[in-house]
ROSE-4610 file (N, C-alpha, C; in Angstrom, 1 decimal, always signed):
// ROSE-4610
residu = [X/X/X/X/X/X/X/X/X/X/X/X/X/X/X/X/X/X/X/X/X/X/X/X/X/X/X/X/X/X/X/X/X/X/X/X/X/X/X/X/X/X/X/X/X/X/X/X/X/X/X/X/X/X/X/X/X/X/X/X/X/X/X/X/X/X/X/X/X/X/X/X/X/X/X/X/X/X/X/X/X/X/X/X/X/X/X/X/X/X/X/X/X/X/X/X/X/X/X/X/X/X/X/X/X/X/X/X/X/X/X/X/X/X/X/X/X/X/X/X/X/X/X/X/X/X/X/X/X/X/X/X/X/X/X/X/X/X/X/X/X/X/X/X/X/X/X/X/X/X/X/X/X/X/X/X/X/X/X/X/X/X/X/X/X/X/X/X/X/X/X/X/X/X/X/X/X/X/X/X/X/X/X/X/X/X/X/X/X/X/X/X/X/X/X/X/X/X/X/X/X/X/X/X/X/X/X/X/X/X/X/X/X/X/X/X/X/X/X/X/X/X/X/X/X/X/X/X/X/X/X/X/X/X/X/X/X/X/X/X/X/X/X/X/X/X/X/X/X/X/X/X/X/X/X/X/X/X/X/X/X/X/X/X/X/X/X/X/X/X/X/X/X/X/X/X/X/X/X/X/X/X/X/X/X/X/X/X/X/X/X/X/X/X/X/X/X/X/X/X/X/X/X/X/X/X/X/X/X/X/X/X/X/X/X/X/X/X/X/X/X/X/X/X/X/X/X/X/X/X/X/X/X/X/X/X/X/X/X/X/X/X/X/X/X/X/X/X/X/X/X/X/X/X/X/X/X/X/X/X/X/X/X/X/X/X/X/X/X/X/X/X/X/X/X/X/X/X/X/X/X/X/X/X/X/X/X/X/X/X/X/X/X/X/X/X/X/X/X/X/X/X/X/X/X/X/X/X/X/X/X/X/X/X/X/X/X/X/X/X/X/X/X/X/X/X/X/X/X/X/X/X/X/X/X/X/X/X/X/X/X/X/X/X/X/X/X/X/X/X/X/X/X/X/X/X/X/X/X/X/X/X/X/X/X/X/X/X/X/X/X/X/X/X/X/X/X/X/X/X/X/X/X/X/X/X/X/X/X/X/X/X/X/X/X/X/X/X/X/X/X/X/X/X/X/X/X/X/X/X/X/X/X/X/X/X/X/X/X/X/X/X/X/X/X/X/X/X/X/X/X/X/X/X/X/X/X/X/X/X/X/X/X/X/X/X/X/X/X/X/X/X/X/X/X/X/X/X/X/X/X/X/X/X/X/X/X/X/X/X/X/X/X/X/X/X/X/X/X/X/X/X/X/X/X/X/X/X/X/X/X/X/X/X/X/X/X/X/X/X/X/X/X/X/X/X/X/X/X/X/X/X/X/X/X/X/X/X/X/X/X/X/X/X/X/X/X/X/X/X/X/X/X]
num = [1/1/1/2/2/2/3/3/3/4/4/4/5/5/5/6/6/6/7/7/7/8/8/8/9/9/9/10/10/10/11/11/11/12/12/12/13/13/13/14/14/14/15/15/15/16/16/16/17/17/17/18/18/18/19/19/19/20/20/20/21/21/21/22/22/22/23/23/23/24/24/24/25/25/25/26/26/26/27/27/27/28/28/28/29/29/29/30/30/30/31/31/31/32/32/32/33/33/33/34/34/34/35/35/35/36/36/36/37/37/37/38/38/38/39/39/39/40/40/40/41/41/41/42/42/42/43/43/43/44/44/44/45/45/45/46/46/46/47/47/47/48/48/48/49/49/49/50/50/50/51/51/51/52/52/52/53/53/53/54/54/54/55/55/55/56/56/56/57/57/57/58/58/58/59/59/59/60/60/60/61/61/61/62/62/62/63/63/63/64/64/64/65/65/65/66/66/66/67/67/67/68/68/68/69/69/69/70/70/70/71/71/71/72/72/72/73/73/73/74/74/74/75/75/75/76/76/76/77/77/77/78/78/78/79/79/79/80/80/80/81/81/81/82/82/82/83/83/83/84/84/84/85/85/85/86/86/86/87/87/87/88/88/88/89/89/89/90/90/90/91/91/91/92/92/92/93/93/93/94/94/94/95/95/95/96/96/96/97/97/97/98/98/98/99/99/99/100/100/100/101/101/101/102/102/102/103/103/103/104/104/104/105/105/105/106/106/106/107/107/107/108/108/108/109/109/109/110/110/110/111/111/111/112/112/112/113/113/113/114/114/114/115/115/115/116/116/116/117/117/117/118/118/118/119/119/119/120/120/120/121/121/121/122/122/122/123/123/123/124/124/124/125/125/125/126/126/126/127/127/127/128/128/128/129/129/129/130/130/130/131/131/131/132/132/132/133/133/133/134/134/134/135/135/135/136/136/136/137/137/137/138/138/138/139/139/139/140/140/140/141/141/141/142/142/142/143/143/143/144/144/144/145/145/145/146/146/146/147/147/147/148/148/148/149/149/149/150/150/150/151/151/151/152/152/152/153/153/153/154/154/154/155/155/155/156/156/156/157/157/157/158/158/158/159/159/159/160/160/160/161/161/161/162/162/162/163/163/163/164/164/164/165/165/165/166/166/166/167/167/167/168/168/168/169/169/169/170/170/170/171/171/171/172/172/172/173/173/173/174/174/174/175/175/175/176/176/176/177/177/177/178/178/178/179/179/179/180/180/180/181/181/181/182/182/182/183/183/183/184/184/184/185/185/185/186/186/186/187/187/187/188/188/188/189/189/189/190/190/190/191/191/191/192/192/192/193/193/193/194/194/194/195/195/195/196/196/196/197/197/197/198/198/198/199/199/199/200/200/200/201/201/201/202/202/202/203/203/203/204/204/204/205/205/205/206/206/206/207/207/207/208/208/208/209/209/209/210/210/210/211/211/211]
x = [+47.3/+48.7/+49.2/+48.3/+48.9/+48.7/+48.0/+47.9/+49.2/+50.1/+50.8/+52.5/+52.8/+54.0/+55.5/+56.6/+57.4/+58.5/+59.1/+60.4/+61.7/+62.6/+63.9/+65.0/+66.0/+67.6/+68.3/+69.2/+70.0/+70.0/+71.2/+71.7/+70.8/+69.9/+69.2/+68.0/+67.6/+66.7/+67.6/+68.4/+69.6/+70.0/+69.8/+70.1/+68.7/+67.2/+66.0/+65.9/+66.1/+65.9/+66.9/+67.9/+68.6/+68.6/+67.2/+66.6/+67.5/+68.2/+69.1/+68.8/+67.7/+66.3/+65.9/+66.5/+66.1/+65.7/+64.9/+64.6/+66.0/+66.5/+68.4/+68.7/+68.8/+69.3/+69.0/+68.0/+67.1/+67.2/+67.9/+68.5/+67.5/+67.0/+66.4/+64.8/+64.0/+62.4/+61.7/+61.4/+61.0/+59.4/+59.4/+57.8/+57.4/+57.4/+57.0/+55.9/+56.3/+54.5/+53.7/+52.6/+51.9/+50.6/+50.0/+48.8/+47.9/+46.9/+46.0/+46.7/+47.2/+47.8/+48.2/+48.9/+49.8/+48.8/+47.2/+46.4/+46.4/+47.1/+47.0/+48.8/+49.7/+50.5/+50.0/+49.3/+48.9/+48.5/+48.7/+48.3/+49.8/+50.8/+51.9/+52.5/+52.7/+53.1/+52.5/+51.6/+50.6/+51.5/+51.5/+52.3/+53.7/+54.4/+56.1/+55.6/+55.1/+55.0/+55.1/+53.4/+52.9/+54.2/+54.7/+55.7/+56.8/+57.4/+58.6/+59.8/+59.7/+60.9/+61.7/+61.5/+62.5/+63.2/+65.0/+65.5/+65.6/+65.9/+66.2/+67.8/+68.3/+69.9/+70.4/+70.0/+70.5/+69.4/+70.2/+69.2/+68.9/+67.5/+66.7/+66.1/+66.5/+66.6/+65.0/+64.1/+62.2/+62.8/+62.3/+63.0/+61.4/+60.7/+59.5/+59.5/+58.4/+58.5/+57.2/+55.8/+54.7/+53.9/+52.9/+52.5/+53.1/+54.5/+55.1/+55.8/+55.7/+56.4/+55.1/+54.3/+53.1/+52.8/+53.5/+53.6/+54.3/+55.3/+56.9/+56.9/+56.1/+55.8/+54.9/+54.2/+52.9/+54.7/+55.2/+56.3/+56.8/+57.3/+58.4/+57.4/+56.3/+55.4/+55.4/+55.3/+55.4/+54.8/+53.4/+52.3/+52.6/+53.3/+53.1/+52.1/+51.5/+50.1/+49.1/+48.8/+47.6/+47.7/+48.7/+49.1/+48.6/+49.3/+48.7/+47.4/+46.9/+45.2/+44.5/+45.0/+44.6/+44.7/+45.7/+46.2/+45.0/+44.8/+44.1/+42.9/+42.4/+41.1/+40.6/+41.9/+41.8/+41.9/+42.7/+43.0/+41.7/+41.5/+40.0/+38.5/+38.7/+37.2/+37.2/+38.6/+38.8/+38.3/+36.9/+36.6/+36.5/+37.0/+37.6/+36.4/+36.1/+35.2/+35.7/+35.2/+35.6/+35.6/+34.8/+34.8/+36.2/+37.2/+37.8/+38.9/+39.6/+40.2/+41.8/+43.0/+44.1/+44.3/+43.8/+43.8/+43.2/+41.5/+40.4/+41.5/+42.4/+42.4/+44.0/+44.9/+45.7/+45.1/+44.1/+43.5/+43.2/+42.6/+42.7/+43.4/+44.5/+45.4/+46.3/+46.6/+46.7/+46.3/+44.7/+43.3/+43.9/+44.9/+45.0/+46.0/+46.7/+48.3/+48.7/+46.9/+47.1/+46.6/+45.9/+45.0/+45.8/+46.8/+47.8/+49.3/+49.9/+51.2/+51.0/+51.4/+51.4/+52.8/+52.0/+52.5/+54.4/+54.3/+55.7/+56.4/+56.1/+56.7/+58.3/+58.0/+59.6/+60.5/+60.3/+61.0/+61.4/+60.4/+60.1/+61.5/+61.7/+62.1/+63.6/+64.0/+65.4/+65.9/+65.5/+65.6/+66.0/+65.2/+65.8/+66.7/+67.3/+68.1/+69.4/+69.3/+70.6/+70.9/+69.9/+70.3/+71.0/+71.1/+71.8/+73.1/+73.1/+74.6/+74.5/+73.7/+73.5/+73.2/+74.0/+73.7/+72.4/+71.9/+70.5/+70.4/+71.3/+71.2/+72.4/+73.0/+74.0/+74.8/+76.0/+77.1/+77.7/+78.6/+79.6/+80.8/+81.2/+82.7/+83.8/+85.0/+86.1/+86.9/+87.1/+87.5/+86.7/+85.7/+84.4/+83.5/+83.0/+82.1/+80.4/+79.7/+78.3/+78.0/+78.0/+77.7/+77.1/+75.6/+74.7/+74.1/+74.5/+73.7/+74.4/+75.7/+77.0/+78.0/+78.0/+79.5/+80.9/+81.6/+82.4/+84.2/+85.1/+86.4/+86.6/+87.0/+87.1/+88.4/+89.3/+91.0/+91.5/+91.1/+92.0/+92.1/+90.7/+90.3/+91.7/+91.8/+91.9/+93.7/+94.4/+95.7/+95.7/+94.7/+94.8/+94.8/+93.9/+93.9/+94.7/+95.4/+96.9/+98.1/+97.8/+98.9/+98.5/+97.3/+97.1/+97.3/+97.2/+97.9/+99.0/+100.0/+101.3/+101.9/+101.4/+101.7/+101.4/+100.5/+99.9/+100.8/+101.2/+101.9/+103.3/+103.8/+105.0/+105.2/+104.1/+103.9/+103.1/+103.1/+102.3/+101.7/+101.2/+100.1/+99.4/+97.9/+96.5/+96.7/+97.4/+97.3/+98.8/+99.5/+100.5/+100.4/+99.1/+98.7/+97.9/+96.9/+96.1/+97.2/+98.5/+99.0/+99.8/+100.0/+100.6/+99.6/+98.1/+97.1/+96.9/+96.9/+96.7/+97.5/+99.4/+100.3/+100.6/+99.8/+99.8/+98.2/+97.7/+96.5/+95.5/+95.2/+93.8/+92.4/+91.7/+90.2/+89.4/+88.8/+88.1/+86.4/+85.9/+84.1/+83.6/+83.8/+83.0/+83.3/+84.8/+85.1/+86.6/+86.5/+87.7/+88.5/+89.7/+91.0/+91.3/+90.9/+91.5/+90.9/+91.9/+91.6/+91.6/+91.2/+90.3/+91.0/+91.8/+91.7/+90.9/+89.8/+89.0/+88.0/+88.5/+88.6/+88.9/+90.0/+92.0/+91.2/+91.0/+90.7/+89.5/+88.0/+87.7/+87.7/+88.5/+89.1/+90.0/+90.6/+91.4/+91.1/+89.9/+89.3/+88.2/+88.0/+87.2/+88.0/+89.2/+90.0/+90.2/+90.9/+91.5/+90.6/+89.5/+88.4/+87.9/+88.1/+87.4/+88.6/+90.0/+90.8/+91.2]
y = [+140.8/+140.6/+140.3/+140.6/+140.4/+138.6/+138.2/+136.9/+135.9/+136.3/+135.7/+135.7/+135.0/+134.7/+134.8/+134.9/+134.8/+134.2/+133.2/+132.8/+132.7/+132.9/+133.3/+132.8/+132.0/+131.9/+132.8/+133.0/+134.6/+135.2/+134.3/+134.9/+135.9/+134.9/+135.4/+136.3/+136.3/+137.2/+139.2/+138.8/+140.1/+140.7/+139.9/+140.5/+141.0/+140.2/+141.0/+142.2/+141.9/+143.4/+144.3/+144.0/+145.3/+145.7/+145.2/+145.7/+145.2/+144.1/+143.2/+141.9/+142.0/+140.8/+141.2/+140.0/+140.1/+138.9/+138.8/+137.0/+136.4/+137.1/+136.6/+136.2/+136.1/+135.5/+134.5/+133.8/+132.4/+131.2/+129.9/+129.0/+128.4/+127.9/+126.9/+127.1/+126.2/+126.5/+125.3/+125.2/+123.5/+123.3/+122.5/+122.3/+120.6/+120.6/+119.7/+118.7/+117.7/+117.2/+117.1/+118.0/+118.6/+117.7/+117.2/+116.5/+117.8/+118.1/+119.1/+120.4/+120.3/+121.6/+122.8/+122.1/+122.9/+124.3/+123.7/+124.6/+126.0/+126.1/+127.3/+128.2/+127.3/+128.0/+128.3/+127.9/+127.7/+129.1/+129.9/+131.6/+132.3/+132.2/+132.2/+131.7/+130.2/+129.5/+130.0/+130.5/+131.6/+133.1/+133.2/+134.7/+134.6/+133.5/+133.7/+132.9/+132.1/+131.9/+133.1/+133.6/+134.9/+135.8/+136.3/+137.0/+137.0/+135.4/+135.1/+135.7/+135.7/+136.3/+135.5/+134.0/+133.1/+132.7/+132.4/+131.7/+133.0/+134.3/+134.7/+135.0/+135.0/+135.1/+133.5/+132.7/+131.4/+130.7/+129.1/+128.5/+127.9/+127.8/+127.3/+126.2/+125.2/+124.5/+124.4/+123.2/+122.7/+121.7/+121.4/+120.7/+120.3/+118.9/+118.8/+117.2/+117.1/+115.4/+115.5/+114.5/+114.1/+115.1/+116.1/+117.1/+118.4/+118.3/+119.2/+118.9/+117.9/+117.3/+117.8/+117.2/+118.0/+119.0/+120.1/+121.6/+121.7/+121.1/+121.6/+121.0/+120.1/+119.3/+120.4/+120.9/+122.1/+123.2/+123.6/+124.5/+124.5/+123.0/+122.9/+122.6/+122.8/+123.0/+124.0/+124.4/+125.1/+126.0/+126.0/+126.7/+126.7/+127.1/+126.6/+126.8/+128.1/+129.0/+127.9/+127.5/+126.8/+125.1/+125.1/+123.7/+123.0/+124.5/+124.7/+124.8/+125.3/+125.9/+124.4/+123.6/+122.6/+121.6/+121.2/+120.8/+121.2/+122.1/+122.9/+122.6/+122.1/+121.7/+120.5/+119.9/+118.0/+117.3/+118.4/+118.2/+118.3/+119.4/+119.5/+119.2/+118.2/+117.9/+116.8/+115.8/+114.5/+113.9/+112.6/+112.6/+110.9/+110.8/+109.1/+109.0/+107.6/+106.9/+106.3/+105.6/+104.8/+103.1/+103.3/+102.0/+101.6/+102.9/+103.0/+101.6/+100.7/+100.0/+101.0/+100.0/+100.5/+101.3/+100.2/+100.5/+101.7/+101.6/+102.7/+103.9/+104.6/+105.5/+105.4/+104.8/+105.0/+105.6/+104.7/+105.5/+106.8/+107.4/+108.5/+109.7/+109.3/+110.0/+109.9/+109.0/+108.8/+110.1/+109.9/+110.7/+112.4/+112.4/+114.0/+114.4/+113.3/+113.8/+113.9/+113.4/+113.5/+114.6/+115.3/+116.2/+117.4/+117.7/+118.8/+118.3/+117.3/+116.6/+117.1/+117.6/+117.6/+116.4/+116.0/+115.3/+115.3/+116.7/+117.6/+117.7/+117.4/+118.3/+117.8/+116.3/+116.1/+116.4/+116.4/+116.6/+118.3/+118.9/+120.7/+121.0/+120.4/+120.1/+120.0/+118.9/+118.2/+119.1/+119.9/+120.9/+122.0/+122.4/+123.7/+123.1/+122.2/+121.9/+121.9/+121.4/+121.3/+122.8/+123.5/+124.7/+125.7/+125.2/+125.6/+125.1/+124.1/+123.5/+122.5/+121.8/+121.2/+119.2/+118.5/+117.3/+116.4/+115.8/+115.4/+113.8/+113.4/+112.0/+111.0/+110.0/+109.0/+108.9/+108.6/+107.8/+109.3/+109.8/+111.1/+110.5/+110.9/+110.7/+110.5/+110.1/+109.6/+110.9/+111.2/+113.0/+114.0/+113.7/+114.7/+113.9/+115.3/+115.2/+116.0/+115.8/+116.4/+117.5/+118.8/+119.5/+120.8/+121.2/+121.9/+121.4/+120.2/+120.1/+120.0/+120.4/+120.5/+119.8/+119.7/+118.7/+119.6/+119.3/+119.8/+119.0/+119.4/+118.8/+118.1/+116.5/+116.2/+116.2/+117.1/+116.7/+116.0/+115.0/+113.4/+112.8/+112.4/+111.6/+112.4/+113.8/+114.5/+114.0/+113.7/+113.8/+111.9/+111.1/+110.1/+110.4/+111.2/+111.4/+112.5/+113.3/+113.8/+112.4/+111.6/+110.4/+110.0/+109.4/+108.9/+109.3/+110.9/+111.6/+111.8/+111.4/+111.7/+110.3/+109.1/+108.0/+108.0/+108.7/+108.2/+108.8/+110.0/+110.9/+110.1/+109.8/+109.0/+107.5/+107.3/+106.0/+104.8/+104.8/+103.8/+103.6/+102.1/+100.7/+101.5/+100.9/+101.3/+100.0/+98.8/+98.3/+98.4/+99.1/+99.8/+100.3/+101.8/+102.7/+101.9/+101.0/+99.9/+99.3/+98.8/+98.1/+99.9/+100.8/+101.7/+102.6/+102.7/+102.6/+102.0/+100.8/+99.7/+99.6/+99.7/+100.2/+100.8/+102.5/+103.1/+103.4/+102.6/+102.3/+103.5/+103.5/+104.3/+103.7/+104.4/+103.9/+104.3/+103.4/+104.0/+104.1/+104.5/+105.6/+104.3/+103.1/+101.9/+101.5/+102.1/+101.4/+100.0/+99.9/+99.1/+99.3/+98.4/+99.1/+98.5/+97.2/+97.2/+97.9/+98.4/+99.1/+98.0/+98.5/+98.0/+99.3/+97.9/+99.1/+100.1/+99.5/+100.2/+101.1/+101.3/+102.6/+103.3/+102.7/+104.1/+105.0/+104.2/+104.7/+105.7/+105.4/+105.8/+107.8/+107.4/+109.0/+110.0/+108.5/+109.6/+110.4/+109.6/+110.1/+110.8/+110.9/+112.0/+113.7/+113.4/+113.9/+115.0/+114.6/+114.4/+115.6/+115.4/+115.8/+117.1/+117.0/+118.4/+119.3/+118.9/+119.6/+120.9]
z = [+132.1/+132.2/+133.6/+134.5/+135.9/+136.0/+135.7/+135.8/+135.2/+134.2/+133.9/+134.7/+134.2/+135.4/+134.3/+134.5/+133.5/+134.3/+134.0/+134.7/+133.5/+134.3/+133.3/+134.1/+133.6/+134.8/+135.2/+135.7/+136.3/+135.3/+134.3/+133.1/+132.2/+131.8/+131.5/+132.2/+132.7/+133.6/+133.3/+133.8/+134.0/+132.6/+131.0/+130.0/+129.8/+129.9/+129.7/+130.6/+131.8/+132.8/+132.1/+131.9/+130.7/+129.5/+129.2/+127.9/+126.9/+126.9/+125.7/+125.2/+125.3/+124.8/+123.5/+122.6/+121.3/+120.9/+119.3/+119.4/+119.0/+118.0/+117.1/+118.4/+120.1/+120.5/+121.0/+120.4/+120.8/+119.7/+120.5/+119.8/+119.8/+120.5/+121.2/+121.8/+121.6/+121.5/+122.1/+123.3/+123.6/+124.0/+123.4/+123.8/+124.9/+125.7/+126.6/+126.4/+126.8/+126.9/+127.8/+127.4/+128.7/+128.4/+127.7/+127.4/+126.7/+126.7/+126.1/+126.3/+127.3/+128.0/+127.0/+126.0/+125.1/+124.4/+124.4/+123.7/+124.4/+125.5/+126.3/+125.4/+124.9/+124.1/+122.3/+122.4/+120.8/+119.8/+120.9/+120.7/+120.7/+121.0/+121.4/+120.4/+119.7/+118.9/+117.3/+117.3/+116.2/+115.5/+117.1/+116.9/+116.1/+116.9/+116.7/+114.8/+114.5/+113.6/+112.3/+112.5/+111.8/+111.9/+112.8/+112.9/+112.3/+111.9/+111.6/+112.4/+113.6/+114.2/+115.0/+114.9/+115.1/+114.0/+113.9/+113.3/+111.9/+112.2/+110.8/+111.2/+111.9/+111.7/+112.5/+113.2/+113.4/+113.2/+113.3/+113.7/+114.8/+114.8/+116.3/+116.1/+117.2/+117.2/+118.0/+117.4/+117.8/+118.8/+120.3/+120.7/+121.8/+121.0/+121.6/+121.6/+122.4/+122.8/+123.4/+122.4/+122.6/+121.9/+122.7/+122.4/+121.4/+122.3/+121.8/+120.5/+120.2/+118.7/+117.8/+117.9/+117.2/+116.9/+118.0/+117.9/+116.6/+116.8/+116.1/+114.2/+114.3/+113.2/+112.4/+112.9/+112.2/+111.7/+112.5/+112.0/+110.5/+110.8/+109.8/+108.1/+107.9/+107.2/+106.1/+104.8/+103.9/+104.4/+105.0/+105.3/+106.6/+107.6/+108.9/+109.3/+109.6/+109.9/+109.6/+108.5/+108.3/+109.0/+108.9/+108.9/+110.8/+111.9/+113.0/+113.2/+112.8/+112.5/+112.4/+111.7/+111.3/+112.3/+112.8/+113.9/+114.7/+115.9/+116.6/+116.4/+115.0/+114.7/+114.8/+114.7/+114.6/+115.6/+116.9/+118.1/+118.7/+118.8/+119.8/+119.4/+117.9/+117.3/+117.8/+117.6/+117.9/+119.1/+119.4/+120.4/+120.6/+121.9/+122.7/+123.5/+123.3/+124.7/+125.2/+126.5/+127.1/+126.5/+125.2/+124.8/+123.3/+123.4/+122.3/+123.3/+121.6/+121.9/+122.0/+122.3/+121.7/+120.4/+119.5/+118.2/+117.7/+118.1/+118.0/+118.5/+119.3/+120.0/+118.7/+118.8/+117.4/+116.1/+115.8/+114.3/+114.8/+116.0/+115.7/+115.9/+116.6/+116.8/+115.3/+114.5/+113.3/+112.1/+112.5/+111.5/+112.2/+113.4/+113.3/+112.7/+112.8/+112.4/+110.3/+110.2/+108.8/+108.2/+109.2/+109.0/+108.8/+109.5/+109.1/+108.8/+108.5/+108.5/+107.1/+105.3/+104.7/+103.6/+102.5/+101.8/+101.9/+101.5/+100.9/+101.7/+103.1/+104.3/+104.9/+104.4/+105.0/+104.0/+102.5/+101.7/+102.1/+102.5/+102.5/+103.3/+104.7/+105.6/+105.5/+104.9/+105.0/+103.6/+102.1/+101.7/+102.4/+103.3/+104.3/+105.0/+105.5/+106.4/+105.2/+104.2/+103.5/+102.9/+102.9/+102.2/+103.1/+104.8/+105.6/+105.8/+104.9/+105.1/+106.2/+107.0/+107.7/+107.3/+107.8/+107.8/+107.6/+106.5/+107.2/+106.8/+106.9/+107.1/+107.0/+106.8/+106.2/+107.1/+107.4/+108.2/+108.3/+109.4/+109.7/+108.9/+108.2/+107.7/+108.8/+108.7/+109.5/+109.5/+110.4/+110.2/+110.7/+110.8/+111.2/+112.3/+112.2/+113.6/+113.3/+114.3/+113.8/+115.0/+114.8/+115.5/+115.1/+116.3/+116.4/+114.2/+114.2/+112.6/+111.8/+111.8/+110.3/+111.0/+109.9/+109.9/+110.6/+111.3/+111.8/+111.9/+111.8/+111.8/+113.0/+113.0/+114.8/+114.3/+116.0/+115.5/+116.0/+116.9/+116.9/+115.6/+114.7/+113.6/+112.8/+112.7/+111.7/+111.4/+112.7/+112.8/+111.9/+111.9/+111.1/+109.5/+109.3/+108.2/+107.9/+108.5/+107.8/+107.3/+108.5/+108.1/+107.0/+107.2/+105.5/+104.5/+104.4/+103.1/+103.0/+104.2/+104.1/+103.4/+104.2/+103.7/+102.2/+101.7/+100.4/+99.3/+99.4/+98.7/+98.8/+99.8/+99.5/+98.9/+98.5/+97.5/+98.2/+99.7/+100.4/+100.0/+99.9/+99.1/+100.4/+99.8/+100.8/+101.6/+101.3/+102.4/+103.8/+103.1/+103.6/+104.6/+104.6/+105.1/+106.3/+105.7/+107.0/+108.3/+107.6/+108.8/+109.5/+108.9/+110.0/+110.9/+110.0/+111.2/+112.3/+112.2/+113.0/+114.3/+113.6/+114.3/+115.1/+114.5/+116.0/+116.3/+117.0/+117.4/+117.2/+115.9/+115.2/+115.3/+115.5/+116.0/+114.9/+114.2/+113.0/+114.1/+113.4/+113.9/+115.0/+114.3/+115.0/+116.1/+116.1/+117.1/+117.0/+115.9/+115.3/+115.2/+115.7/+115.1/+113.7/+113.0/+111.9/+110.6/+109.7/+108.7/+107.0/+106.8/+105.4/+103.9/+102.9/+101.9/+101.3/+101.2/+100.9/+101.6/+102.6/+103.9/+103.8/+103.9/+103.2/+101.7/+101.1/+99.5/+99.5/+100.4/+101.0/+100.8/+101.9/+102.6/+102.2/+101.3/+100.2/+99.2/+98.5/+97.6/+98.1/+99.2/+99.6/+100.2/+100.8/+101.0/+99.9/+98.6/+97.9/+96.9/+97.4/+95.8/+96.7/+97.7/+98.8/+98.7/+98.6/+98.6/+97.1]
């Protein structure tokens, strides 16, 4: 233990020194790219796994890039435990010459990622993410916004789409509704000011059916 080092920011530093270190307060999990390096966390990354003691009252967010995506990719796995293990084994059997081309050195980096990436896994994945109520793919709606993963109310958008149901309820044509958008300079998601009936209709009927 004396060999290991622990760094922490004020903030944090000062809630662990007062014994108010728990995992429920850990959003966030980053894994760097260190090149081989990571194999020195891979004992670490075992534990919190086996353990399950990230992500049972929020969620935490895998936040890896190169090596560390690789990390994070074994996670989100039915099996994570195995799926790592496997990883770990594909990584350090896998062996490069000097004579490997571009390509040679893609296939095998390829031959690891298939070795623990499982079939099921992005379906496994985007599954868990919706069963959180969380976003996992398509255009943000006009009204909304995307935040920490869910959808969330934006309230500039929001004060357009009050207009549009006010206009709508008082009998305004959808192309009606387009020129008083337009009017008072509404910004639809793209970036556009002009509005489209079938925009207006859109929102309404999405509106409309949520309500």
């Amino acid at each position: 233990m004396s060999q290991l080092k622990i760094k922490a920011g004020k903030r944090a530093y000062e809630i662990i020194k007062d014994g108010g270190f728990n995992y429920d307060s850990i959003s966030a999990y980053f894994g760097p790219a260190v090149g081989p390096r990571w194999l020195v966390s891979s004992g670490f990354d075992l534990a919190l796994i086996n353990e399950n003691v990230l992500g049972r009252r929020r969620i935490v967010h895998l936040i890896g890039s190169s090596a560390g995506a690789w990390r994070f990719a074994a996670w989100l796995q039915p099996a994570a435990s195995l799926c790592y293990q496997k990883l770990l084994d594909a990584y350090i059997n896998v062996k490069f010459t000097r004579a490997d081309t571009p390509a040679a050195v893609l296939e095998k980096l390829t031959q690891i990622i298939n070795a623990y990436v499982e079939d099921d896994a992005l379906p496994f994945a985007l599954a868990h993410k919706k069963a959180n109520g969380e976003k996992t793919g398509g255009t943000v709606p006009f009204g909304y916004k995307v935040r920490s993963g869910k959808l969330s109310r934006n309230a500039e958008e929001q004060k357009a789409v009050s207009l549009i149901l006010d206009l709508s309820r008082k009998g305004q044509s959808l192309r009606g509704i387009c020129r008083e958008l337009e009017a008072a300079g509404v910004v639809r998601k793209q970036g556009s000011l002009t509005w489209h009936p079938q925009v207006v209709a859109d929102i309404l009927q999405r509106e409309l059916k949520a309500a």
